[in-house]
PDB file of N, CA, C and O in Angstrom, chain B, residues numbered from 101:
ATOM      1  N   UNK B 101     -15.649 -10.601  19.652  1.00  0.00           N
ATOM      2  CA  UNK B 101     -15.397  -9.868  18.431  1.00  0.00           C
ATOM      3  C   UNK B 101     -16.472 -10.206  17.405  1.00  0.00           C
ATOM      4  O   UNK B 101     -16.633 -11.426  17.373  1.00  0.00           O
ATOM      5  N   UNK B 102     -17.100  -9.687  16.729  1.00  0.00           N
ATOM      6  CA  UNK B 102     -17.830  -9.481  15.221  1.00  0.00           C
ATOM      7  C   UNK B 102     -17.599 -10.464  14.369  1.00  0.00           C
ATOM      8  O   UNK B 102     -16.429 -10.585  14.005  1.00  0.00           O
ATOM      9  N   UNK B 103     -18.402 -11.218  13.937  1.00  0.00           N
ATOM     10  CA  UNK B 103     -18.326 -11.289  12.598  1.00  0.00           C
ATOM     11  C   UNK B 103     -17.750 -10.189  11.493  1.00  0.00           C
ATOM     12  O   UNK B 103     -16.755 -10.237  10.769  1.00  0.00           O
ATOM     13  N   UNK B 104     -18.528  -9.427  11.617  1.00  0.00           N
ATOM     14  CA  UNK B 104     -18.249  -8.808  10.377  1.00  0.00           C
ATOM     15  C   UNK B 104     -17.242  -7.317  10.572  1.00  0.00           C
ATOM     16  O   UNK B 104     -17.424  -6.194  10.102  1.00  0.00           O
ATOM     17  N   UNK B 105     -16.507  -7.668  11.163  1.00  0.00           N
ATOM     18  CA  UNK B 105     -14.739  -7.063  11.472  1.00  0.00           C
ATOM     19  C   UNK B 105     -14.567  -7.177  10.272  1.00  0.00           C
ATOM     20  O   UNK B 105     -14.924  -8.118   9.563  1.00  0.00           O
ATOM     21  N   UNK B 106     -13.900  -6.039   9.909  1.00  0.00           N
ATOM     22  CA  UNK B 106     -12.741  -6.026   8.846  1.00  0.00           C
ATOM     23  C   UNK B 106     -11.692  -7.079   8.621  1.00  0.00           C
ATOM     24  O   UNK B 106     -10.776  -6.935   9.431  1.00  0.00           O
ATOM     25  N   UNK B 107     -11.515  -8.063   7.820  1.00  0.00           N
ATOM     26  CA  UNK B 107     -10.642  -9.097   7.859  1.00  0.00           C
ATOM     27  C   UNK B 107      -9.629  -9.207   6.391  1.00  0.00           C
ATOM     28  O   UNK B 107      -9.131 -10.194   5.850  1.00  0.00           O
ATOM     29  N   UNK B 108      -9.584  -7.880   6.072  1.00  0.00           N
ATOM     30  CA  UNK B 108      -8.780  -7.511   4.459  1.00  0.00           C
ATOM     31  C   UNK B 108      -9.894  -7.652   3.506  1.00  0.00           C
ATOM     32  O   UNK B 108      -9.473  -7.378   2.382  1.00  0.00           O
ATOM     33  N   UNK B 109     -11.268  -8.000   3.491  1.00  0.00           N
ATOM     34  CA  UNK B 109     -12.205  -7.965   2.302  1.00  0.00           C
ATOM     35  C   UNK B 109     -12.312  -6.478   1.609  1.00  0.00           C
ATOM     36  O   UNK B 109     -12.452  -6.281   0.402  1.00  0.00           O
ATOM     37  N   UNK B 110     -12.210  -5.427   2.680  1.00  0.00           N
ATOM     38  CA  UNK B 110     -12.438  -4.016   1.751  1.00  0.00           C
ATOM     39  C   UNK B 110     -10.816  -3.810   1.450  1.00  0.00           C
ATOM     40  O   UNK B 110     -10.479  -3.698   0.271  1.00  0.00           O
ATOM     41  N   UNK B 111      -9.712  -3.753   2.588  1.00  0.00           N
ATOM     42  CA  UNK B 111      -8.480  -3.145   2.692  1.00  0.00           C
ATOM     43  C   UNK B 111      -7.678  -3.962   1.685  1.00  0.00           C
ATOM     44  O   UNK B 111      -6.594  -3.583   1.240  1.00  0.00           O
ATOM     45  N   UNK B 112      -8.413  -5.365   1.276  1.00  0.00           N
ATOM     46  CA  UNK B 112      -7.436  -6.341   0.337  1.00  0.00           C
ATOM     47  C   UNK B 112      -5.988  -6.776   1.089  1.00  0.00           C
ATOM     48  O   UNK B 112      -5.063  -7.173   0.381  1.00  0.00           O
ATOM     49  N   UNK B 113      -5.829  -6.682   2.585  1.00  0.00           N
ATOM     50  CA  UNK B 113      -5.096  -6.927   3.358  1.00  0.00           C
ATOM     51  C   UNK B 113      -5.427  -7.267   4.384  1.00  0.00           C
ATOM     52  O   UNK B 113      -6.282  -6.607   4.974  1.00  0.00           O
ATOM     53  N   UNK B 114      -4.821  -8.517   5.019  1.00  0.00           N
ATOM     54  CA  UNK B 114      -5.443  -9.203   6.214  1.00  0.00           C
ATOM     55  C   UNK B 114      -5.110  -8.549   7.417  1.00  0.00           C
ATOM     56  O   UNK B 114      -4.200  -7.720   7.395  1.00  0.00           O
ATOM     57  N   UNK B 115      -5.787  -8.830   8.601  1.00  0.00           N
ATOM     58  CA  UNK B 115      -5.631  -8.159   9.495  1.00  0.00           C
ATOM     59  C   UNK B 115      -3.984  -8.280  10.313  1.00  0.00           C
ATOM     60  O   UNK B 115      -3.258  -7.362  10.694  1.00  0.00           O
ATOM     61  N   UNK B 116      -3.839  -9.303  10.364  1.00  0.00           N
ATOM     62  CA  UNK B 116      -2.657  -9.677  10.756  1.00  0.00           C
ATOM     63  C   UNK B 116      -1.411  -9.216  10.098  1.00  0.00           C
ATOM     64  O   UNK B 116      -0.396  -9.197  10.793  1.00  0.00           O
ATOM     65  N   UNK B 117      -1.320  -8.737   8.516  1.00  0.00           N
ATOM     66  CA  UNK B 117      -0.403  -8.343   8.150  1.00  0.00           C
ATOM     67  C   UNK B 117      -0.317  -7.123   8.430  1.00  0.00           C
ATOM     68  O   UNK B 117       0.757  -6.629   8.774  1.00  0.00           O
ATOM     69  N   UNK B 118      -1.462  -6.407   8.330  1.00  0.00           N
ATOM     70  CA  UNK B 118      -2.187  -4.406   8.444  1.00  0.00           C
ATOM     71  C   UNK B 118      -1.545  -4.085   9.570  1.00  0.00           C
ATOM     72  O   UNK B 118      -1.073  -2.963   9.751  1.00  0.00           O
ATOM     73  N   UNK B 119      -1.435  -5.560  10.882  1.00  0.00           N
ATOM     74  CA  UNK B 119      -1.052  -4.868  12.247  1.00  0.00           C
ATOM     75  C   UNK B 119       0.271  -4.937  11.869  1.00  0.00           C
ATOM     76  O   UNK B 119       0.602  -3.771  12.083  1.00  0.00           O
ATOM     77  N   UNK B 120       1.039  -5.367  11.549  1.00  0.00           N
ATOM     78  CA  UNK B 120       2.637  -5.485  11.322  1.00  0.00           C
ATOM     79  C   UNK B 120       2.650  -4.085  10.880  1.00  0.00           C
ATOM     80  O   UNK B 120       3.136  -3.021  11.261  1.00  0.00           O
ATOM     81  N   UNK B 121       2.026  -4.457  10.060  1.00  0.00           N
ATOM     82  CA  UNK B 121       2.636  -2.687   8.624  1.00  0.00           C
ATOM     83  C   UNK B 121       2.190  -1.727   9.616  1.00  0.00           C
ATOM     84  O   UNK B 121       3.226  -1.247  10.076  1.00  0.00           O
ATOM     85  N   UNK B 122       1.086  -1.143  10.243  1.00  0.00           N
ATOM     86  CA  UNK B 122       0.359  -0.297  11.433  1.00  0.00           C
ATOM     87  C   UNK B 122       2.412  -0.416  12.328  1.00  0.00           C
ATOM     88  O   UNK B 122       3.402   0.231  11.988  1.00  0.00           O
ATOM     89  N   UNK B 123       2.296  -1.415  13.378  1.00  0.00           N
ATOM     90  CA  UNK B 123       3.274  -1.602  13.863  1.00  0.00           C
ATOM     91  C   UNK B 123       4.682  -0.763  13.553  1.00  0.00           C
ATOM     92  O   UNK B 123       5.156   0.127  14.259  1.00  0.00           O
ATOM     93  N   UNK B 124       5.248  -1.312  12.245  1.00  0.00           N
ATOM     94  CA  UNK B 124       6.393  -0.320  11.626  1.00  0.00           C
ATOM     95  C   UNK B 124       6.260   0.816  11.631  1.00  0.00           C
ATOM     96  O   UNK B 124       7.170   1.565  11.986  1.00  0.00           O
ATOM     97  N   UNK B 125       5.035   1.260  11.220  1.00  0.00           N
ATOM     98  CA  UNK B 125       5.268   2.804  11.209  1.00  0.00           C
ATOM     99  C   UNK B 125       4.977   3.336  12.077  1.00  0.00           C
ATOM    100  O   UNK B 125       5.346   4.510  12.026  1.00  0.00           O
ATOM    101  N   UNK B 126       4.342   3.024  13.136  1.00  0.00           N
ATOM    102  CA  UNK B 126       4.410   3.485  14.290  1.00  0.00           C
ATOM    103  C   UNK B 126       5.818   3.451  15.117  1.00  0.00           C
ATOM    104  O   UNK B 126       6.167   4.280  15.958  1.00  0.00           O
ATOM    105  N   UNK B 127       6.279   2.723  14.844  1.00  0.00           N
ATOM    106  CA  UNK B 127       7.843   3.010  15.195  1.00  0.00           C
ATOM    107  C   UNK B 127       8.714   3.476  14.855  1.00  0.00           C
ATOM    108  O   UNK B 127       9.728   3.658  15.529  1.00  0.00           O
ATOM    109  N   UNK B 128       8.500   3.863  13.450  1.00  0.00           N
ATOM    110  CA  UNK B 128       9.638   4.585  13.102  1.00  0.00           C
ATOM    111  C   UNK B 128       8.882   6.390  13.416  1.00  0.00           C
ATOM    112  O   UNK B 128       9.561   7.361  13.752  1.00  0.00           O
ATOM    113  N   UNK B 129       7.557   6.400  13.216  1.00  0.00           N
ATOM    114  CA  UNK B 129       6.764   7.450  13.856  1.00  0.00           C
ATOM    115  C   UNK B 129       7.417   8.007  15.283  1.00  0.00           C
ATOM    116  O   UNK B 129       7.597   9.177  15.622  1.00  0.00           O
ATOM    117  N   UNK B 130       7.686   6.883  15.944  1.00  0.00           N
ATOM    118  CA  UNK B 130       7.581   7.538  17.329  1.00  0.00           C
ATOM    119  C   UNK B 130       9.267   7.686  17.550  1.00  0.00           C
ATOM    120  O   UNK B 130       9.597   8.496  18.415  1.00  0.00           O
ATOM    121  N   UNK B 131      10.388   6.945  16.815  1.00  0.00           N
ATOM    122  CA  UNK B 131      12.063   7.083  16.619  1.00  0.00           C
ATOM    123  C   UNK B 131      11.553   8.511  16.268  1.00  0.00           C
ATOM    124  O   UNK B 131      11.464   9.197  17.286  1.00  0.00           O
ATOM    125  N   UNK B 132      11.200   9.149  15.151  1.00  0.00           N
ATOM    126  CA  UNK B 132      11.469  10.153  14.406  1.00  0.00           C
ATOM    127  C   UNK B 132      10.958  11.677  16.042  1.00  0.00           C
ATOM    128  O   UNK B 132      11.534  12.689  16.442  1.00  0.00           O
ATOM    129  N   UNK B 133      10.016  11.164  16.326  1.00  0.00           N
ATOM    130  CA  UNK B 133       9.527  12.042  17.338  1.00  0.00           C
ATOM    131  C   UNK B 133      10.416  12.577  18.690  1.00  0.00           C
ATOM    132  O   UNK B 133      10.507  13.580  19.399  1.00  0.00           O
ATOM    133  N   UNK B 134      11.130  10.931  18.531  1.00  0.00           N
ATOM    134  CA  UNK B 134      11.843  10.601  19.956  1.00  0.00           C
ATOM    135  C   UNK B 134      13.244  11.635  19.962  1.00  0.00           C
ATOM    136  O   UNK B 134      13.900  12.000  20.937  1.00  0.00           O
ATOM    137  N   UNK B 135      13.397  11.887  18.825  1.00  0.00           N
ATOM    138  CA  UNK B 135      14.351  12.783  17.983  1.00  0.00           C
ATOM    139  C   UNK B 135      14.300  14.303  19.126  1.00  0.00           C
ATOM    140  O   UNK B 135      14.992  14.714  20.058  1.00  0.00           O
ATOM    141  N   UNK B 136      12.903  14.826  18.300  1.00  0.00           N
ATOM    142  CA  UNK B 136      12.901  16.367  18.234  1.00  0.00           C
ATOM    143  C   UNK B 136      12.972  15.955  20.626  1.00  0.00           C
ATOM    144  O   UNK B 136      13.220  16.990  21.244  1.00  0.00           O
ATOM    145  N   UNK B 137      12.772  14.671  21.546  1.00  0.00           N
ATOM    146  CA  UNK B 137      12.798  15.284  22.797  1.00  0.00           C
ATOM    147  C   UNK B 137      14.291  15.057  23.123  1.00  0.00           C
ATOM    148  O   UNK B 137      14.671  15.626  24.147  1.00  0.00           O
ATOM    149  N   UNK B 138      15.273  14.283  22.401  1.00  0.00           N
ATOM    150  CA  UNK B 138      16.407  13.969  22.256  1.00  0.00           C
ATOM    151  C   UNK B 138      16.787  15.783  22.232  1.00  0.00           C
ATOM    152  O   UNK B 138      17.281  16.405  23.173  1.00  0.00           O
ATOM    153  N   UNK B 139      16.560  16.108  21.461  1.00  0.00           N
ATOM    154  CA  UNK B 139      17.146  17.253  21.119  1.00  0.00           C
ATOM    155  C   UNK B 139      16.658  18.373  22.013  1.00  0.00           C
ATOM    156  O   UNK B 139      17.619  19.045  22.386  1.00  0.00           O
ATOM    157  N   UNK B 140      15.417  18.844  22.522  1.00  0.00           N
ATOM    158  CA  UNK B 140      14.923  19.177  23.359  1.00  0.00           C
ATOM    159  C   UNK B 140      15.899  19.264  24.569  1.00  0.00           C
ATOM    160  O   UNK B 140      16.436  20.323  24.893  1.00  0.00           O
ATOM    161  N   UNK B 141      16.145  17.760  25.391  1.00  0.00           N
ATOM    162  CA  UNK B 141      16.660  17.663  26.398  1.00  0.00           C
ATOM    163  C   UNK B 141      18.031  18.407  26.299  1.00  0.00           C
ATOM    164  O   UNK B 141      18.440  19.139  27.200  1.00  0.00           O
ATOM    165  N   UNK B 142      18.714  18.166  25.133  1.00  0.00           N
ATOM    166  CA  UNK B 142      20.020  18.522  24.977  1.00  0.00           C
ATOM    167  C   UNK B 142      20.063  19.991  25.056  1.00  0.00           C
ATOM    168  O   UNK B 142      20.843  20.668  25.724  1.00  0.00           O
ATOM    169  N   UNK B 143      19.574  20.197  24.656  1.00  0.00           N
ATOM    170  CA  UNK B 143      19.211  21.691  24.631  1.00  0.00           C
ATOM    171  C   UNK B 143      19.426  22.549  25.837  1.00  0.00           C
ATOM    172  O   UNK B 143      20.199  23.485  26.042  1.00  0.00           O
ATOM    173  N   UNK B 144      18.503  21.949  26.591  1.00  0.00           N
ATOM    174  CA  UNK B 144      18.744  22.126  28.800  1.00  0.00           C
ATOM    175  C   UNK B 144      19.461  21.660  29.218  1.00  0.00           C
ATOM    176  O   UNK B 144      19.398  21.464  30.432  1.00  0.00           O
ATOM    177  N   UNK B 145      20.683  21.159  28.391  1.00  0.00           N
ATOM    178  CA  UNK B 145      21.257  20.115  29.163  1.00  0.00           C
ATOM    179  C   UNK B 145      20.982  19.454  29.919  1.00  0.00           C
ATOM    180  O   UNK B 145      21.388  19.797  31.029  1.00  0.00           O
ATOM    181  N   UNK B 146      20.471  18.632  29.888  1.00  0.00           N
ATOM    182  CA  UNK B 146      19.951  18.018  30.852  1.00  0.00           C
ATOM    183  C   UNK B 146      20.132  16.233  30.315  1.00  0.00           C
ATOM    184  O   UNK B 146      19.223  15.635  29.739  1.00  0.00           O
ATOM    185  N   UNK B 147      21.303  15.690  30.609  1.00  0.00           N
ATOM    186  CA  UNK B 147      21.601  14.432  30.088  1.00  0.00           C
ATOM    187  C   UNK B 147      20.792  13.184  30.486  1.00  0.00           C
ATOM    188  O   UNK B 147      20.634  12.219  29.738  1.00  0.00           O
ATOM    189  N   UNK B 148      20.274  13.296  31.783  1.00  0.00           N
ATOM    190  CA  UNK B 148      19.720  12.274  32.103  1.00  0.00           C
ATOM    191  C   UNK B 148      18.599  12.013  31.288  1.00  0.00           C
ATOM    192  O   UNK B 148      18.227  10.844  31.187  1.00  0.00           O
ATOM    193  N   UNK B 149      17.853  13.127  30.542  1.00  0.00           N
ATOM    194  CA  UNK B 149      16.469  12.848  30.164  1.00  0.00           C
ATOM    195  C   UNK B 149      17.106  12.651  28.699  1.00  0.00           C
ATOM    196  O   UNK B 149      16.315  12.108  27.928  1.00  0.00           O
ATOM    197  N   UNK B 150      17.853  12.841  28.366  1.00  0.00           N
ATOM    198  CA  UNK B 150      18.430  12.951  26.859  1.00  0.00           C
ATOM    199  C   UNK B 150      18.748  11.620  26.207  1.00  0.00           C
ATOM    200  O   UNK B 150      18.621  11.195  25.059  1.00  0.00           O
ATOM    201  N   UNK B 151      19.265  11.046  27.493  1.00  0.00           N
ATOM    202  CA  UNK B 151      19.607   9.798  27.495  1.00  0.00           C
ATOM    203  C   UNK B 151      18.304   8.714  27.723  1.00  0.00           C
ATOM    204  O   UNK B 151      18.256   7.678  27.059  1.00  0.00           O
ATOM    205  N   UNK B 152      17.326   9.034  28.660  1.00  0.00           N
ATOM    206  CA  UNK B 152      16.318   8.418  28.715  1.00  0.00           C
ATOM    207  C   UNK B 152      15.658   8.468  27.058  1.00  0.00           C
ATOM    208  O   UNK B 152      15.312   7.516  26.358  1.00  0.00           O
ATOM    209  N   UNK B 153      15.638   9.743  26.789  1.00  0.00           N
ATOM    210  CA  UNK B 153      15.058   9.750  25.482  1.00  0.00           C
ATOM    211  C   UNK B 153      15.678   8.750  23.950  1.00  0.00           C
ATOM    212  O   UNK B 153      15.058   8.464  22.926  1.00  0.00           O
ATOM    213  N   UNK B 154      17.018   8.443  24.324  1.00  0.00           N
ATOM    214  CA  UNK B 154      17.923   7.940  23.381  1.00  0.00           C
ATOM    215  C   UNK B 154      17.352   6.103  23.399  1.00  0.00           C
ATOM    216  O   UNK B 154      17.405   5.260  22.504  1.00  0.00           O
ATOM    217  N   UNK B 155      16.954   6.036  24.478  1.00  0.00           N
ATOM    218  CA  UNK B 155      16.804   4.925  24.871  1.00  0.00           C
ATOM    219  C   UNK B 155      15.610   4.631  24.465  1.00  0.00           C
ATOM    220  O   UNK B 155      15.662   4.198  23.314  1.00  0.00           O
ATOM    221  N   UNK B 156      14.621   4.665  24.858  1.00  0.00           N
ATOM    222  CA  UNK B 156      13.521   4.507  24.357  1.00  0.00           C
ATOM    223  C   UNK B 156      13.031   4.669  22.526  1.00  0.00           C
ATOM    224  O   UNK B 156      12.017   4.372  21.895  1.00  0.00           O
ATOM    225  N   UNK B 157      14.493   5.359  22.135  1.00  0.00           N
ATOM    226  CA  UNK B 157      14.388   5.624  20.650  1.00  0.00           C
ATOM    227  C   UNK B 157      15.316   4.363  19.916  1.00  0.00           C
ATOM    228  O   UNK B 157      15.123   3.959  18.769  1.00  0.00           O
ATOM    229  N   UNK B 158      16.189   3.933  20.698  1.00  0.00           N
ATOM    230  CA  UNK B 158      16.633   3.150  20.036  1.00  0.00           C
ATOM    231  C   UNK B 158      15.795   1.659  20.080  1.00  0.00           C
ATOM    232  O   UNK B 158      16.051   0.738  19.304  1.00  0.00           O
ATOM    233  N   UNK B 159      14.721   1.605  21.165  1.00  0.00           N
ATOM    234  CA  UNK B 159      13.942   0.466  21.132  1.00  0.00           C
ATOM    235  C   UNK B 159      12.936   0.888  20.659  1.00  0.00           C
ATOM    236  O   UNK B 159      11.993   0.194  21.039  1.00  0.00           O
ATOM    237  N   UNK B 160      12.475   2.083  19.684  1.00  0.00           N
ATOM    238  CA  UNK B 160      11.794   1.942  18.525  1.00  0.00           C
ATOM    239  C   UNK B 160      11.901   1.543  17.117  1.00  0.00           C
ATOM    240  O   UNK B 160      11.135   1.052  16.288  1.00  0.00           O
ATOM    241  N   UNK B 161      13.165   1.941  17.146  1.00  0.00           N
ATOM    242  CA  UNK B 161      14.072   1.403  16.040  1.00  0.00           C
ATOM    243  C   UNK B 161      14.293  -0.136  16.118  1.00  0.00           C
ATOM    244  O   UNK B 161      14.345  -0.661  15.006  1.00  0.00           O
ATOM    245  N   UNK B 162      14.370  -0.587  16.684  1.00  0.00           N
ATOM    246  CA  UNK B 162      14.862  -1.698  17.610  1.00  0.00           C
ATOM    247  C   UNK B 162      13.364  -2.663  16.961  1.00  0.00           C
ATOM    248  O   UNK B 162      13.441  -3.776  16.443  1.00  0.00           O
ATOM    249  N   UNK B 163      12.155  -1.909  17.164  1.00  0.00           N
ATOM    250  CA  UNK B 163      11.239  -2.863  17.174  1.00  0.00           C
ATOM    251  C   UNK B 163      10.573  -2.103  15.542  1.00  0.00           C
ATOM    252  O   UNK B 163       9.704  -2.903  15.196  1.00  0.00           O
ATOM    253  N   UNK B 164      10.605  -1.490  14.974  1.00  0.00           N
ATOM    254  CA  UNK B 164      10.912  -1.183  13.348  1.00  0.00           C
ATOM    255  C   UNK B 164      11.406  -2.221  12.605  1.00  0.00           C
ATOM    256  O   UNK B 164      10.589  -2.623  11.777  1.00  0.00           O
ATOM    257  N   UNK B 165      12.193  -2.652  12.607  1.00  0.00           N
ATOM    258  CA  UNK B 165      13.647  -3.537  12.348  1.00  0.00           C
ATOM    259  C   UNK B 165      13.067  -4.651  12.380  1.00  0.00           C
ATOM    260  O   UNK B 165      12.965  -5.312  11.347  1.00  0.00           O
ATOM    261  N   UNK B 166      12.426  -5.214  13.904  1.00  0.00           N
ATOM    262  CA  UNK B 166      11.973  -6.749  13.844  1.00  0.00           C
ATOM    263  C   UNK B 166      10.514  -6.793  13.462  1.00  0.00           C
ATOM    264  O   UNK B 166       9.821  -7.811  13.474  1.00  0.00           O
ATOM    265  N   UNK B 167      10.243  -5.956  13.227  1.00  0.00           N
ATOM    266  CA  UNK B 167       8.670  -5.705  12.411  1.00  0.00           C
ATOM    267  C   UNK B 167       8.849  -5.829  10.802  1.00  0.00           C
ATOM    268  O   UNK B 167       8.235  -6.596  10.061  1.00  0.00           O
ATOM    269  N   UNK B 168       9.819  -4.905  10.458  1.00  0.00           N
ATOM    270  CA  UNK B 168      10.052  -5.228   9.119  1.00  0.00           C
ATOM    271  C   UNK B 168      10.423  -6.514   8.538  1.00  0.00           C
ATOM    272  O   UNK B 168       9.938  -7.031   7.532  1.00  0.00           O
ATOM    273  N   UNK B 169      11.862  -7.222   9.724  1.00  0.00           N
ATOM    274  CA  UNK B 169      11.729  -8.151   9.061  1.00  0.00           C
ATOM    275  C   UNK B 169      10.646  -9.525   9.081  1.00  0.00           C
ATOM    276  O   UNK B 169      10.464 -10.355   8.189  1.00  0.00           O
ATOM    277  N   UNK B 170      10.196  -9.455  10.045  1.00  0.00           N
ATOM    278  CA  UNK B 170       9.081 -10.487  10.060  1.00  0.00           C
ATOM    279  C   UNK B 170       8.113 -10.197   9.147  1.00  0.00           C
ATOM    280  O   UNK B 170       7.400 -11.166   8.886  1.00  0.00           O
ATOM    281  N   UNK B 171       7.873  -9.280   8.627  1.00  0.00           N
ATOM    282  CA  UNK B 171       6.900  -8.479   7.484  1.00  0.00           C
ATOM    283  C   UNK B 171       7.563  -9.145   6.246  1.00  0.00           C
ATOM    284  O   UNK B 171       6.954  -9.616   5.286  1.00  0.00           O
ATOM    285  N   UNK B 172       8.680  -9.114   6.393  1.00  0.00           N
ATOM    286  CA  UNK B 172       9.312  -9.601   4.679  1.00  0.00           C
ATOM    287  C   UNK B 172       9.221 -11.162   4.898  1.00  0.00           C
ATOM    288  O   UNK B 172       8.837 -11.968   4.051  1.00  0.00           O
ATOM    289  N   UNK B 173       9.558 -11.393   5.934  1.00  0.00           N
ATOM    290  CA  UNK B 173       9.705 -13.023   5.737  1.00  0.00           C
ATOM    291  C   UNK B 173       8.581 -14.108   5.563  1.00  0.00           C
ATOM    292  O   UNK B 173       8.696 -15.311   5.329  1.00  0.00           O
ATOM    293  N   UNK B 174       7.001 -13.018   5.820  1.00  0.00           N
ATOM    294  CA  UNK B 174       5.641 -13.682   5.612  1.00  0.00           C
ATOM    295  C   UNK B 174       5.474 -13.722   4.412  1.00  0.00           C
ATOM    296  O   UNK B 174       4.974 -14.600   3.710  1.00  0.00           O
ATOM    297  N   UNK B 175       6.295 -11.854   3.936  1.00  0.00           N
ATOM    298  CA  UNK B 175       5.812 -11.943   2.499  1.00  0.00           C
ATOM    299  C   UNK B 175       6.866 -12.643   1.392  1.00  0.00           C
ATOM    300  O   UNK B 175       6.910 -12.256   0.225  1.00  0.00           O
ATOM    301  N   UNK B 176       7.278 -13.171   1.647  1.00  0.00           N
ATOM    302  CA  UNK B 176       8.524 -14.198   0.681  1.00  0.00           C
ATOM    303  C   UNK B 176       7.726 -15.248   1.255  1.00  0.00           C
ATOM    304  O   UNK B 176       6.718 -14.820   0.693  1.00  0.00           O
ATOM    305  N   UNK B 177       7.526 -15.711   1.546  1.00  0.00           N
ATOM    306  CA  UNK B 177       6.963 -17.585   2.276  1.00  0.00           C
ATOM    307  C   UNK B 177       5.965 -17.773   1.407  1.00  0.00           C
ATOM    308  O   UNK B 177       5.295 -18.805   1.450  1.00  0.00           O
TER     309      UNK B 177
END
């Protein structure tokens, strides 16, 4: 890796926190998405994939949640 990587000098945020925050919203990005194939499937009835889809949405949420809170608990410390 570089020296001269981005390390929060322009962003005023370190890299390590940017990936957390990056992290969250990518999960709640991809819950919100996981939605419209949730609904999709239901649509065709088709439960098995509906359910696959439920699943994989609730372990976005799932990992939202432990992103956030590890995000708060760096930033209180």
């Amino acid at each position: 890796m570089s020296t001269t990587a981005e390390t929060g000098h322009v962003t005023g945020t370190a890299d390590k926190d940017y990936n957390i925050i990056w992290f969250v919203e990518n999960c709640l990005s991809n819950a919100l998405r996981l939605e419209s194939y949730v609904q999709d499937a239901e649509r065709a009835e088709d439960a098995e994939l509906a359910g696959f889809f439920r699943r994989a949405q609730q372990e976005s949420q799932k990992g939202a949640e432990q992103g956030k809170q590890l995000l708060a608990h760096r930033i209180t410390s």
